[in-house]
N, C-alpha and C positions, 0 to 999 in steps of 0.2 A: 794274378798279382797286378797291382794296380800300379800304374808308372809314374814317376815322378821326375822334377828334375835332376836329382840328384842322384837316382837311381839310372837314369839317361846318361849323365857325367861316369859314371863306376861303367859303365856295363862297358865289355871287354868280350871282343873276338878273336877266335882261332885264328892264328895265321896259315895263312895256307900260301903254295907257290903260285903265283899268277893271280892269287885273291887281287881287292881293292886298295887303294893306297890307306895307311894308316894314318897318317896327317891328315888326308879326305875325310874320313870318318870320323874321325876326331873332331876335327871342325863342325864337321854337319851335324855332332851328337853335343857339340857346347854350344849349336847354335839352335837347334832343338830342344834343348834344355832352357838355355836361355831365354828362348820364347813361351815354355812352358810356366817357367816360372814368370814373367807377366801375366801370361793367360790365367795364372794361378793366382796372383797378386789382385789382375783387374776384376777375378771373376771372386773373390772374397772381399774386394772394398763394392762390388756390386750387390752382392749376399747383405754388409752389413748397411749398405743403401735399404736395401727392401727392407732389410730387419728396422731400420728407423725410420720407413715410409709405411711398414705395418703398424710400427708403435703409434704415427700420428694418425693413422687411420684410426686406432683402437682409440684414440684419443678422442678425434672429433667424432665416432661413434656415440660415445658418454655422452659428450657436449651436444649432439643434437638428441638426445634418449631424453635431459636433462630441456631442453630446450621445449622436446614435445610433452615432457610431464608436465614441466610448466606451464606449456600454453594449453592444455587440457585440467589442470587444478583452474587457472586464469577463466577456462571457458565455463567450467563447474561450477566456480565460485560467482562469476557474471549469472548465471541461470538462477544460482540459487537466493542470491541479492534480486535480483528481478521477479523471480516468486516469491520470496518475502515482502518485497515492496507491492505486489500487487494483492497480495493475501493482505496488510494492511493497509490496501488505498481501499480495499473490499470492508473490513473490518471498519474503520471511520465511515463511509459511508452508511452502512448499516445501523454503526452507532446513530450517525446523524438522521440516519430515518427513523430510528427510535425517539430521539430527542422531540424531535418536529412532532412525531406519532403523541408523544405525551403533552406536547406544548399544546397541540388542537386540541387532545382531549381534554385538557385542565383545561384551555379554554370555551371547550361546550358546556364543562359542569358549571363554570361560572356562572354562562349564558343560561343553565337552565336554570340555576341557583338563582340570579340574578328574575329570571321570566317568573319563578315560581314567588319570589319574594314580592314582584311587583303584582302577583296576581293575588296573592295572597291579601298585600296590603291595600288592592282594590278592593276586596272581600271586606277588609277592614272598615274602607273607609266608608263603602255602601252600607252595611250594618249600621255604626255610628250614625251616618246619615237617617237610615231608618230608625233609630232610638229617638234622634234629636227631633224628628218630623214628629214621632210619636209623645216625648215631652211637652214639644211645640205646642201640639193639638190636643193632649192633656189639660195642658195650661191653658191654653187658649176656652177649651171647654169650662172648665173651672171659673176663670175669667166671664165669661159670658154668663155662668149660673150665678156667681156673687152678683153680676151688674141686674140682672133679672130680680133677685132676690131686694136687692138696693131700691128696686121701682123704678130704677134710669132706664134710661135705652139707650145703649149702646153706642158708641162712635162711629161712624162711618166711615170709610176712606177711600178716595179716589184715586183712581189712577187715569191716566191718560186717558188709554183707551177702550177701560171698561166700563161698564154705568156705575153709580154708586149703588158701595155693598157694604156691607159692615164683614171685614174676611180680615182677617192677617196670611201676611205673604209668608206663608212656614219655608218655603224653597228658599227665599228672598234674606232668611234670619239662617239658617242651612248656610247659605254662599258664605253671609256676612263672618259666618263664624269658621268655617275653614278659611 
């Protein structure tokens, strides 16, 4: 049986002759009692202490769980912002080395378009040249058969530093006309 204060107050002994005084007892079981019941008192507002020093504990349990979710989302979400940003600082660069890659090569094919066009038109103009030399010297013979044919002789012409000849400068009508 479990004792209480109240059950301390009721409880009731034999009398007997030469027993204890009952006023003694009595005193000592309200005074027993009495202290029982604080003991009882302080030891239940102590209970519902813990019981609301566990609640806050259960509490800031949450709030740091809450705290550490956070800062592990916070630290996830930082990694994965930082791999994204270097997956596209990786991604432009590579664009940009493509860019450049096509920029030299459009600008070789110019270069060889451009080499191939002047070589070509050097082709050009060397042929031309050979036609006109060929014309020149056509004409020139022609020239010289009518003056023959005529019973003239020919014109002479001097230059500086040759002797006289009777020639035409075909190089010299060549220049004039490019």
């Amino acid at each position: 049986m479990k004792l209480s204060p109240l059950l301390i107050k009721k409880q009731e002994f034999e009398k007997s002759f030469r027993g204890y005084n009952v006023d003694e007892v009595q005193t000592f079981l309200d005074k027993i009692s009495s202290e029982m019941e604080d003991l009882i008192n302080e030891n239940e507002a102590l209970e519902q202490e813990v019981e609301n020093l566990n609640a806050k504990v259960i509490e800031y349990q949450k709030i740091e769980k809450n705290l550490k979710d956070t800062f592990l989302k916070n630290q996830e979400t930082l990694a994965q912002a930082l791999e994204s940003a270097k997956k596209q600082s990786a991604l432009i660069v590579k664009e940009a080395e493509i860019k450049a890659s096509q920029i030299i090569q459009n600008a070789e094919d110019i270069a060889n378009e451009m080499r191939n066009a002047v070589i070509a038109l050097r082709e050009e103009k060397d042929s031309i040249i050979a036609r006109l030399k060929a014309i020149v010297s056509t004409q020139s013979n022609l020239l010289e058969g009518k003056v023959k044919d005529a019973g003239e002789e020919p014109r002479k012409t001097k230059t500086q530093d040759e002797p006289e000849k009777f020639d035409i400068d075909i190089d010299g009508i060549v220049d004039k006309l490019l």
